[in-house]
N, C-alpha and C positions, 0 to 999 in steps of 0.2 A: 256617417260614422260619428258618434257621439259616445267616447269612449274614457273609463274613470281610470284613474291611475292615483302613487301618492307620489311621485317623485317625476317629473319630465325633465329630460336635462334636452337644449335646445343647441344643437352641434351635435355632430357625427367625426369630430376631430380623434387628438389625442386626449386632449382634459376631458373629453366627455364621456368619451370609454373608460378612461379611468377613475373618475367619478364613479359611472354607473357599477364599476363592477366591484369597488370598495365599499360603497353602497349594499349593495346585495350580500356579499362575502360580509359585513357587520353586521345584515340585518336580513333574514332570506323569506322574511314575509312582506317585506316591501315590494310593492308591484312598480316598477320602473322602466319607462321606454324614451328612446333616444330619435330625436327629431332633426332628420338630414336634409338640408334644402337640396342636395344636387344627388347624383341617382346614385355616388359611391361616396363610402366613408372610408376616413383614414387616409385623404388624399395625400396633405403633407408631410405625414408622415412616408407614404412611399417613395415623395418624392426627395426625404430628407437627406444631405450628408451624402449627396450623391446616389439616392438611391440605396444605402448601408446602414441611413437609419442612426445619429448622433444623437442614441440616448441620454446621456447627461456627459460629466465630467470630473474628472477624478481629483474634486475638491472636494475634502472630506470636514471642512472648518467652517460652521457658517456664517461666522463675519469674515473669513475669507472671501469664500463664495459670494455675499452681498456685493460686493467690490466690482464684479462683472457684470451691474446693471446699472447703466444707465439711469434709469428710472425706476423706482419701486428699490432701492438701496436697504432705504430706513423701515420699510414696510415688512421688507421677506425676513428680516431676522428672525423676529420671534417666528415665523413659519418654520423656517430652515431649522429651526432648534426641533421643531415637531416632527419633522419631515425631508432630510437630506438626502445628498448624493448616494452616501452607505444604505441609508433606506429602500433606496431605489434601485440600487443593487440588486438588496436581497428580495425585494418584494419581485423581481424578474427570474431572481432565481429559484422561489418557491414557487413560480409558476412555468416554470420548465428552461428561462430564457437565460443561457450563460453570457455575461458581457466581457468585453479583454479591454485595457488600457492601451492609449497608441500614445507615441513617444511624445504628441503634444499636450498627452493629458484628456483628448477627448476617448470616450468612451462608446463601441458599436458593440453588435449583436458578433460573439465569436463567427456567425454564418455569413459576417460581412452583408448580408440583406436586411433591407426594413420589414421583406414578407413576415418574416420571423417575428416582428414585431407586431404585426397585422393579425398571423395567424393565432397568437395568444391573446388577441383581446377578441376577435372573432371566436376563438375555440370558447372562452370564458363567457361572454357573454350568452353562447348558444346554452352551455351547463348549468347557467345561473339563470336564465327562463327573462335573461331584459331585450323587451321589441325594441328593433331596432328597424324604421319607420325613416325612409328616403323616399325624396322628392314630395318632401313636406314643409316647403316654406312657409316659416312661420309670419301672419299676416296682424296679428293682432294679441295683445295682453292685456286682460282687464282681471280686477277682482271685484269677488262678487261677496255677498256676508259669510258662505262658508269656504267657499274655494278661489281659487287662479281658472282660469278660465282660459287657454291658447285656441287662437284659428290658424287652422295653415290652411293650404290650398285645398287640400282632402278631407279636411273635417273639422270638429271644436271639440276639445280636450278637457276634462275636466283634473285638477289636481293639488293636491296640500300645498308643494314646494317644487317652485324651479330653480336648475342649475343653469345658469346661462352658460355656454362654454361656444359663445358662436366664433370664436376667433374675432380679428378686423372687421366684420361686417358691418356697414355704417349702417343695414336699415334696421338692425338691431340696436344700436346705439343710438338711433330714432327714437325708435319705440320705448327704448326707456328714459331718454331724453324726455319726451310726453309726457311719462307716468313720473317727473320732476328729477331726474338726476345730472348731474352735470361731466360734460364728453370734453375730456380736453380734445381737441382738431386735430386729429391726425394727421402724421407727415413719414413719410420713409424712412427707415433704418435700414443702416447695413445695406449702404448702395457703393458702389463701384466709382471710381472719379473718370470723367472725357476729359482728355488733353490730348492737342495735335502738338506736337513739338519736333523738331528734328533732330532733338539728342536721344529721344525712344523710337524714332522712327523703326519699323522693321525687324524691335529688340523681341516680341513677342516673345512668352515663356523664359525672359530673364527674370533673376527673381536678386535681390540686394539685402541685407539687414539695414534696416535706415530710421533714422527719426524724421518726422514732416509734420510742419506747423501750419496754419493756415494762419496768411498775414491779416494785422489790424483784430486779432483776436487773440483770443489764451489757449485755443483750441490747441495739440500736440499730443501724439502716439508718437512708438518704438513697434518694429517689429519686420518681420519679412514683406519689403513691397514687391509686388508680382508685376511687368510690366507686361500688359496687353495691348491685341490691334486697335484698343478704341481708346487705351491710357493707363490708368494704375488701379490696383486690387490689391490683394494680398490682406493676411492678417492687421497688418499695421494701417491701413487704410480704413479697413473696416468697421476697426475700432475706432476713428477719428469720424469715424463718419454716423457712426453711432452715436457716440460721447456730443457729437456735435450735431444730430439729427432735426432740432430747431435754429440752432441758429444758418445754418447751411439752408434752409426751408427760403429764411429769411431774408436769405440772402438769393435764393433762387438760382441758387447753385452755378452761380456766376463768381470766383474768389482764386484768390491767387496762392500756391503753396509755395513753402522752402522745404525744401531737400539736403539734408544731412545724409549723403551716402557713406560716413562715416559714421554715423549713428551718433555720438555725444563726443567727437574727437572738435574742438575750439579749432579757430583759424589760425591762432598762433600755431597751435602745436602740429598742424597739419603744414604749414609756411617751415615750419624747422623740418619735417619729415622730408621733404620733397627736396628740400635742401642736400639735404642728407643722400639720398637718392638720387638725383643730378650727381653730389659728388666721386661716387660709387659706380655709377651707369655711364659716366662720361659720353662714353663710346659711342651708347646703346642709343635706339632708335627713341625718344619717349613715345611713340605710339602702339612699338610694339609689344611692349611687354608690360600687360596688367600690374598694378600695385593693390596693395591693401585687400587684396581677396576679390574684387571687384570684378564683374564680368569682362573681359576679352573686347566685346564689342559694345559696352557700355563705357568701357575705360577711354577707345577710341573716340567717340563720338562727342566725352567730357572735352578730351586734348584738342580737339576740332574747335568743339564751341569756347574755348581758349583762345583760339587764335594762332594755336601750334599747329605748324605744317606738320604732314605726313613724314616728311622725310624730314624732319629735326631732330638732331642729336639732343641728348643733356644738356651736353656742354654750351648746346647753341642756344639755351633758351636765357631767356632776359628776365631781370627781376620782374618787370611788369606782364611776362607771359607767365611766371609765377604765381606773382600773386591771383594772376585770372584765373589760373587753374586752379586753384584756394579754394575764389569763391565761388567756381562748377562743384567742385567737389561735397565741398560745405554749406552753403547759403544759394543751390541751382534753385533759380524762381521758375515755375511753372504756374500757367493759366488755366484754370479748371472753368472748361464751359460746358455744364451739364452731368447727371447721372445714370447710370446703367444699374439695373437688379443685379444684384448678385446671384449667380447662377439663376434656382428657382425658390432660393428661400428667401422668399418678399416678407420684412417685417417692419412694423410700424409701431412708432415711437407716437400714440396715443390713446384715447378711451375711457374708462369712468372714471373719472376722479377719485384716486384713494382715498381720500378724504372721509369721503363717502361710503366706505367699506370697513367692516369691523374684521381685523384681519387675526383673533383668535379664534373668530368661526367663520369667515369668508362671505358671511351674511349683510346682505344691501342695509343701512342704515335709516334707508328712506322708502326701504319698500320689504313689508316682513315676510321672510319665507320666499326672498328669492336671492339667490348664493352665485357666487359668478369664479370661473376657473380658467386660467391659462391668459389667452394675450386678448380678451376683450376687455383688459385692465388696463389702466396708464403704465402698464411696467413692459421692458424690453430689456434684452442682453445682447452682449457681443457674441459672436460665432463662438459657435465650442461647446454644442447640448445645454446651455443655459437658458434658453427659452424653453426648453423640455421640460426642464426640471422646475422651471416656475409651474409648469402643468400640474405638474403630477405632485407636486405639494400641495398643490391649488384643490387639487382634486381632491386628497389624503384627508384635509381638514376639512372639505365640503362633506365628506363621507361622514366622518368622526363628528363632524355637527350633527347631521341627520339622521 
């Protein structure tokens, strides 16, 4: 097979269908086909948000919206001005797909399914005449004096312009590494923290509003910690885990957190609370009855590693079981040895160097006439359709270039 084209975009993701099919819909004499290394496209996208598919997110500001990356902050502005969340809205709804707000702000397909998300860029692309070419790993890029020139396993491609849209793929990041561009080293985002402890033992599916720092750094998130059988998740985790996805790398995911299960309440003022509460509860048992919103068997298990029996009244407790329960409450150290994926959306905080990328037309700087879209960029986001929507801008502008 030895086949011409003017546009190969090199993924079978989300930025690459979206690409292709902004592409075509601008321009419907461009011949365009889509090169999928494994036998389905649209993987993570089915696998996204649970399976429901966390189209974007209902930040409608785009120096707002910049604020939820990590990486790529200062870059996506000028995009985001081209290209937002309200874009992406409507650009779903003029192709059949109605989205609904959920109370966090994230945004799914009204059908609660990614199908629905699949089935519009499958429907679209079959309308719009772009091949769409699986189990085509791509083996090699060279140019030649008129064209690009792609090998995969099945053939060599001849064409004007590539869209790189391979996601993470390091042997993509090879290949253009070769042709001189510079990879920052990938390392995980948006991973899950391992801790054995005995004050979460057996809490599974408690969830706390909390702030948590990681000691001997600047590292610190706010947000719902979720306590699981292998340690802690939740929103507020994942943001710190993001926000801090190299230096945790660096650390080798060996580091110790504080726990604020009070969220931004100081130890003064929490030492006067409790006071307050003793004097009130007298009676009452302190283990039995939760304070501060706190879970039931999370509250117990503080008053434990206190040092407070089970059966101790208020009354019976002592300044120094006080102040111990302070610092459970406020400043609980935990040891994080190791990380878990979140769920099934693996994302990685690395890849081409912005630098390197001219980000009013998404075109390589070091290599003309090849355009790159979605997360084979150094940019990541926290949970919440922010990685999506760096796609589909990604895409938006790659189109409008081309």
């Amino acid at each position: 097979m030895n086949s011409k084209y003017d546009i190969i975009i090199i993924g079978g993701g989300a930025a690459g269908f979206f690409t292709a099919i902004n592409i075509v819909e601008k321009n419907s004499n461009l011949k365009v086909a889509i090169l999928e290394r494994g036998k389905n496209v649209l993987e993570k996208v089915r696998i996204s948000g649970g399976g429901r598919c966390n189209v974007t997110h209902a930040c409608f500001v785009p120096n707002d919206l910049v604020k939820f990356y990590p990486r790529g902050e200062r870059e996506l502005k000028g995009p985001f001005h081209q290209f937002c969340s309200g874009d992406t809205i409507e650009w779903f709804e003029k192709h059949g797909v109605d989205l609904k707000i959920e109370e966090d702000g994230r945004m799914f397909p009204v059908s609660n399914s990614s199908q629905t998300i699949i089935d519009c860029f499958l429907d679209a692309v079959k309308k719009l005449k772009i091949d769409v070419l699986t189990n085509h790993s791509v083996q090699e890029l060279y140019k030649t004096d008129v064209h690009w020139k792609v090998t995969t396993l099945q053939g060599v491609f001849a064409c004007q312009k590539i869209v790189m849209a391979s996601g993470s793929n390091p042997k993509m990041w090879e290949l253009l590494q070769n042709l001189g561009h510079r990879i920052v080293v990938p390392v995980p985002s948006l991973f899950t923290f391992n801790i054995k402890d005995p004050r979460i033992k057996d809490l599974m599916g408690l969830s706390a509003f909390a702030t948590v720092k990681v000691k001997k750094s600047k590292l610190q998130a706010s947000g719902p910690l979720l306590i699981t059988h292998w340690g802690m998740s939740g929103p507020g985790i994942l943001r710190l885990s993001a926000w801090g996805a190299r230096e945790l790398a660096e650390k080798k995911y060996q580091f110790s957190i504080q726990v604020n299960w009070l969220n931004e309440t100081t130890i003064e003022e929490t030492i006067d609370m409790l006071k307050k509460i003793k004097e009130q509860n007298a009676k009452k048992l302190v283990a039995k009855y939760a304070h501060f919103e706190l879970p039931k068997r999370l509250w117990e298990n503080l008053v434990k590693a206190s040092g407070i029996e089970e059966e101790t009244k208020w009354a019976d407790v002592s300044k120094k079981q006080l102040n111990a329960f302070a610092e459970q409450l406020i400043n609980a150290e935990f040891h994080v040895s190791g990380k878990s994926t979140f769920k099934e959306e693996f994302v990685t905080a690395g890849g081409i160097d912005l630098k390197e990328v001219n980000f009013k037309t998404m075109e390589s700087k070091i290599l003309p006439n090849i355009y790159f879209a979605g997360e084979i960029l150094n940019i990541d986001a926290i949970t919440g359709g922010f990685n999506f929507q760096n796609a589909w801008t990604g895409g938006f502008i790659v189109a409008n270039s081309i």
